[in-house]
C-alpha positions in Angstrom: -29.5 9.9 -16.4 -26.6 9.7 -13.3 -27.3 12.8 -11.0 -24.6 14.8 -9.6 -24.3 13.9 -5.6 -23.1 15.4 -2.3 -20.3 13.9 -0.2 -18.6 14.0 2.9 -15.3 12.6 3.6 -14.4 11.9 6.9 -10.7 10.9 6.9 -7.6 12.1 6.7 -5.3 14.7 5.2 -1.5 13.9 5.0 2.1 15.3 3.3 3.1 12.4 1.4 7.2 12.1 0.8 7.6 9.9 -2.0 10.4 8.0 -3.8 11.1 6.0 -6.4 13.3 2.8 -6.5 14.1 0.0 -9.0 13.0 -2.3 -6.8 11.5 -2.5 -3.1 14.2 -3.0 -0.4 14.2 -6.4 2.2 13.9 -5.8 6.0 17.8 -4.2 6.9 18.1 -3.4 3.2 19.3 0.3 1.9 17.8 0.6 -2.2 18.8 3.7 -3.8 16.0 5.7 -5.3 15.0 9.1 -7.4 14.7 12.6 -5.7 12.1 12.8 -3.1 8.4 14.4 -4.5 6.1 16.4 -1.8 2.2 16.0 -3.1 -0.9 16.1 -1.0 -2.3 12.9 0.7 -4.1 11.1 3.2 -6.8 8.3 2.3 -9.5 10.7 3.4 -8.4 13.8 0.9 -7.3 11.0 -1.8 -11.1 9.7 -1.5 -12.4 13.4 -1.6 -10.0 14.0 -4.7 -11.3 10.9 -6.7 -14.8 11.2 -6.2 -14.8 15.4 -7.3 -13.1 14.7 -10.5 -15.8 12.0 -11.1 -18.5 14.8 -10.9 -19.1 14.8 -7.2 -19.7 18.0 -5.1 -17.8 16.8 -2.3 -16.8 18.2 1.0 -13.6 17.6 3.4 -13.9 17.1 7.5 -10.8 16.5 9.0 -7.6 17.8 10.9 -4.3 19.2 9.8 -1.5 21.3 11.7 -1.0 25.0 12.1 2.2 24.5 9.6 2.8 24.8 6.1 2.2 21.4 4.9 -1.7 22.0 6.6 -1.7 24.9 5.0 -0.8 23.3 1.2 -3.3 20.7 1.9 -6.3 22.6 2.0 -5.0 24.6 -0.9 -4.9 21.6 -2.5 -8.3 20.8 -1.8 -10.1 23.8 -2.9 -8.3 24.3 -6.4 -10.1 20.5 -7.2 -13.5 22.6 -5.9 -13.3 20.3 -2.4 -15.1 22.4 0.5 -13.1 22.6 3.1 -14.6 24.3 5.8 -15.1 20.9 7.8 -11.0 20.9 8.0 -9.9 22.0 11.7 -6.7 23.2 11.8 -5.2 21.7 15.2 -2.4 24.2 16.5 -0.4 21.6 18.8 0.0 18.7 16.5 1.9 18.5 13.0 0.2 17.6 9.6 -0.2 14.1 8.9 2.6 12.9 6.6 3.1 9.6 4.7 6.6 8.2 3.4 6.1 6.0 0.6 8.6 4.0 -1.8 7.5 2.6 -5.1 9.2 0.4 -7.5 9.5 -0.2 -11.2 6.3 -2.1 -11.2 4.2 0.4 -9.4 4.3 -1.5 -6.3 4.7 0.2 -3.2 5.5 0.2 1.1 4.1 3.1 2.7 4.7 4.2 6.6 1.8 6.8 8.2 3.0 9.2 10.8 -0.5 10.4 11.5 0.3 13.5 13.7 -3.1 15.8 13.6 -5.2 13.3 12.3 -5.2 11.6 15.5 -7.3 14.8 16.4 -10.3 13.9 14.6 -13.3 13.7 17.1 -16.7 15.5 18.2 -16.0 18.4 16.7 -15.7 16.7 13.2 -18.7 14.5 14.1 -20.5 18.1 14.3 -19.3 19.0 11.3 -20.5 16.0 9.3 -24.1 16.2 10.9 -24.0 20.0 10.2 -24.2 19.5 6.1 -25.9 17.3 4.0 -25.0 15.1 1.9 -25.9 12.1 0.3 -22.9 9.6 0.9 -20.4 9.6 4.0 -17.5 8.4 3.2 -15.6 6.9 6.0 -12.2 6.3 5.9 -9.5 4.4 9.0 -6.5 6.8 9.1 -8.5 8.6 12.1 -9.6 7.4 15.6 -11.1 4.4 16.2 -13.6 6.5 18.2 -14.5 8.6 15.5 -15.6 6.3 13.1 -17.5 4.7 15.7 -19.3 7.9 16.0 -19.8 8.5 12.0 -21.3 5.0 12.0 -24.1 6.3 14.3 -24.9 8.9 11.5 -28.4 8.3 10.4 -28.2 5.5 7.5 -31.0 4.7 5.1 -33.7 1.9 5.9 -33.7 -1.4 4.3 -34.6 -1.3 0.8 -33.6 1.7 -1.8 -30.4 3.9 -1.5 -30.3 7.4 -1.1 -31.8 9.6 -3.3 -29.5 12.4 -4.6 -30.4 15.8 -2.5 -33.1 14.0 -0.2 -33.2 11.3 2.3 -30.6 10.0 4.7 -27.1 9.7 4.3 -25.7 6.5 2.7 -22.5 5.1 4.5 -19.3 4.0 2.8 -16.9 2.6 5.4 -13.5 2.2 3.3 -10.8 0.4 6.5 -7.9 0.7 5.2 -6.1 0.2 7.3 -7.8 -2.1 9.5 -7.9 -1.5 13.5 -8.0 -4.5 15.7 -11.6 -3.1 16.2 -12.6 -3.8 12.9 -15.1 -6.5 13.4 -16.7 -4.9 16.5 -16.9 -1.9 14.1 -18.7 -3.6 11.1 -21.3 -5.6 13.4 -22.5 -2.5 14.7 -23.8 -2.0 10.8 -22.2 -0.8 8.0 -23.9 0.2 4.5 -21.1 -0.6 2.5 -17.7 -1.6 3.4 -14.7 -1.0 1.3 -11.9 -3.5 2.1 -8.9 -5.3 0.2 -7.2 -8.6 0.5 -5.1 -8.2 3.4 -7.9 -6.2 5.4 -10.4 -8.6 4.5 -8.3 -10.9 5.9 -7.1 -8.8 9.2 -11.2 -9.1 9.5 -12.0 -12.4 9.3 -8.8 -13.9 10.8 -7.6 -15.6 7.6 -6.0 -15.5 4.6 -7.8 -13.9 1.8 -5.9 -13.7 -1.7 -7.2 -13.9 -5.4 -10.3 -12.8 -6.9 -12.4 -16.1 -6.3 -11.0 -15.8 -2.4 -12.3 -12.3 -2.6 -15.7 -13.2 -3.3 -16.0 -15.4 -0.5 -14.5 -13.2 1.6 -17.6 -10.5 0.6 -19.3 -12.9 1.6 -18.6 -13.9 4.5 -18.6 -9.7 5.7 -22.2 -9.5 4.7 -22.9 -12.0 7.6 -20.6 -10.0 9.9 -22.8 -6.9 10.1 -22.1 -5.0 6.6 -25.1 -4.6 4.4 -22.6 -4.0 0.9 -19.5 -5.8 0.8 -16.3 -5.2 -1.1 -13.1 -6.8 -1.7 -10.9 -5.6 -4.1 -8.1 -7.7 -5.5 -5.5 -5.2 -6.9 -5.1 -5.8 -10.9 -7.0 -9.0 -10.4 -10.4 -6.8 -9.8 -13.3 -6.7 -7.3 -15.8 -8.9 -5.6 -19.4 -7.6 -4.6 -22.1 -9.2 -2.8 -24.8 -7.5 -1.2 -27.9 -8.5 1.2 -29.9 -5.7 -0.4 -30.1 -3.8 -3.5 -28.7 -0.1 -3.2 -29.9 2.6 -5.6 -31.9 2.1 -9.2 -30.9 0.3 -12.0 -29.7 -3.0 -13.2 -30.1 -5.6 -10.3 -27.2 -7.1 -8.6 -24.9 -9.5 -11.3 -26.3 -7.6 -14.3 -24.1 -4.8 -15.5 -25.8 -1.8 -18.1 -23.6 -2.1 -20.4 -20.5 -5.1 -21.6 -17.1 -3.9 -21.1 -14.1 -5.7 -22.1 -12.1 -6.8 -18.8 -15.2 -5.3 -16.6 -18.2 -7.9 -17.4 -19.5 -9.4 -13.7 -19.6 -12.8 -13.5 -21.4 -14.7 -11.0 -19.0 -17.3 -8.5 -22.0 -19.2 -7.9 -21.7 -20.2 -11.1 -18.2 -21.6 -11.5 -18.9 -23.6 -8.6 -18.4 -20.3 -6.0 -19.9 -18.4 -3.8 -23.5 -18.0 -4.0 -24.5 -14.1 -3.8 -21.2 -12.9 -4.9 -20.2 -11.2 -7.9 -16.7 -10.6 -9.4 -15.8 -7.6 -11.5 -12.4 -8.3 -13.7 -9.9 -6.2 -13.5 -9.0 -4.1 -16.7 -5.8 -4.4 -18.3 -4.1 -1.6 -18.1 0.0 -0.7 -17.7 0.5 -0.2 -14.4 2.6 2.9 -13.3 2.2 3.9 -9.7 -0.3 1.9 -8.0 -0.6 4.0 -4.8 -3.9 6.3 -5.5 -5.7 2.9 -7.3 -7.2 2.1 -3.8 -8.2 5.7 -2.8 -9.8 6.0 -6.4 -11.9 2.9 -5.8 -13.5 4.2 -2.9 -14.3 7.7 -4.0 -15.4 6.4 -7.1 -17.5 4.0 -5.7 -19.3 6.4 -3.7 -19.4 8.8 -6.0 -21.0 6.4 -8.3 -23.6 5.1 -5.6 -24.6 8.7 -4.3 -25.5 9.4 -7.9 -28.0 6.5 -8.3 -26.1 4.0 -10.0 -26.8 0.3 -9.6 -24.6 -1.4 -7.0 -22.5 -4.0 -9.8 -22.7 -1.2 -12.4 -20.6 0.9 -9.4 -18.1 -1.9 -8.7 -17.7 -1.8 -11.9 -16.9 2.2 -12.6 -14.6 1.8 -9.3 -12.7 -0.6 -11.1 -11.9 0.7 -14.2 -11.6 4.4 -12.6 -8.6 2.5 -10.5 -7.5 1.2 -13.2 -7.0 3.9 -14.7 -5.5 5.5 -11.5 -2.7 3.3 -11.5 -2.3 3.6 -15.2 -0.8 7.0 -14.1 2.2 8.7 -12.1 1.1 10.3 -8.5 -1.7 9.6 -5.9 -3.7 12.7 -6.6 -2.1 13.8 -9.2 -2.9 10.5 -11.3 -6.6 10.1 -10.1 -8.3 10.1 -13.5 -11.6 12.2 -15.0 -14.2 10.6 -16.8 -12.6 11.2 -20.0 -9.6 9.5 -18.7 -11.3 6.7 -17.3 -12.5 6.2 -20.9 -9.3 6.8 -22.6 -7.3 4.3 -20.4 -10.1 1.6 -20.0 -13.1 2.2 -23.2 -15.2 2.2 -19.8 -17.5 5.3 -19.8 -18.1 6.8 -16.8 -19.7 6.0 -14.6 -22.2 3.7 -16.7 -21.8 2.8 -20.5 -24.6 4.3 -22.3 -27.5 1.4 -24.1 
């Protein structure tokens, strides 16, 4: 039986400008796309967005202007039942916006003009100590500084997760993107980082593509400070490893239930990395692959906040990507469980024996 669990997003809220082109344009290059859409963003509302559809009771800190497209954004949040009392509105910056381009394959370039989210700071650090919640999820659109800060929040001891409604606060730090802090930040203690190919790699000062790669590349994090580690590989999937079990369940490389395209398999052995586990991806038809990342992380916290087993919540987070990219807009296409299902034949967040 999953319990439903509290969250707190600390991240941040942006206007995305979006268009669609046949294909990506090269450095100097003018592509001619569709008319331009307006939808709420930001990694940190997109993570808020993702994990309430999933069942969460989730709650929104972060900054937005005194303007219309702050304004729209909190709208946004409360009519998907987000709280968001912990969202300051900052009267001398603008809102956040993003400009993104996506092609015929779902691929995409996006360019962050952060505008009030470079306001986050104590007075969002008060907000997230001033409610509970079982999972803070952390997210890298926002001062340095301030993650720094919501890394200090009170994380559990070494052993069991969180226990929905009771207990300290578990700590999902998704960077994306990564600072040039980012290793100082993770071997201050981390208990669970959230990371893809490229920012794995911006982390460890190398190259990190492919699933197998991925897996070492978890690794490898775990050593650098991060209790959880994962490294998600686009369509290819995730890799896990973990120096301690998290919440209830199946142990670590054994999943509740088979799913086609999402069974773990250990690395160790296919002559791997011992430790690791990788989750393929599921097959799905990609449309717009811009939320997929956004999704993973909510869902992943969701997922853990409500006691499930650390693989069996890589696992959830991949097919709810999945299925995230499987359809058109950033929030707008972040599934429910019954589209999770629909898309995937994964049922969220844990099959049932």
């Amino acid at each position: 039986m999953v319990s439903t669990a509290r969250l707190t997003v600390l991240g941040s809220l942006n206007m995305d400008i979006s268009v669609t082109v046949p294909r990506l344009p090269a450095p100097g290059e003018t592509v001619l796309g569709g008319g331009a859409t307006f939808a709420p963003g930001g990694k940190g509302a997109n993570q808020a967005v993702a994990a309430a559809r999933l069942g969460a009771s989730v709650r929104m800190v972060g900054c937005v202007g005194d303007d219309d497209f702050g304004r729209a954004l909190r709208a946004a949040l409360r009519t998907e039942g987000i709280s968001d009392d912990g969202v300051r509105t900052v009267p001398d910056a603008p809102t956040g916006l993003a400009m993104i381009t996506v092609d015929a394959a779902g691929e995409n370039v996006i360019t962050v003009a952060p505008g009030a989210n470079h306001e986050v700071g104590a007075a969002e650090i008060a907000a997230v100590r001033g409610a509970p919640a079982d999972v803070l999820v952390i997210s890298a659109e926002i001062p340095v500084a301030a993650i720094r800060a919501a890394l200090a929040v009170d994380s559990p001891a070494p052993g069991n997760g969180p226990a929905p409604g009771n207990g300290p606060v578990l700590r999902v730090l998704n960077l994306a993107p990564a600072p040039p802090e980012a290793a100082g930040l993770i071997a201050a203690g981390v208990d669970w980082l959230v990371v893809n190919e490229s920012e794995a790699g911006a982390v460890l000062g190398r190259k990190v593509a492919g699933l197998a790669d991925a897996a070492r590349a978890a690794a490898d994090l775990t050593r650098t400070g991060a209790r959880n580690a994962v490294v998600t590989a686009g369509p290819a999937g995730a890799a896990y490893c973990g120096t301690r079990e998290g919440t209830g369940g199946s142990a670590p490389g054994q999943a509740s239930g088979e799913v086609a395209g999402g069974e773990p398999r250990h690395p160790a052995a296919d002559g791997g990395v011992s430790g690791a586990v990788t989750v393929p991806g599921f097959a799905v038809r990609a449309v717009d692959s811009v939320g997929a990342g956004d999704t993973f992380a909510g869902a992943l916290a969701a997922a853990l906040a409500a006691g499930v087993a650390p693989v069996d919540a890589v696992i959830a987070a991949t097919a709810a990507a999945a299925t995230a990219a499987a359809r058109p807009g950033t929030q707008a296409g972040m599934p429910r469980p019954a589209d999770v299902l629909a898309v995937t034949g994964h049922s969220w967040p844990v099959p049932v024996p």
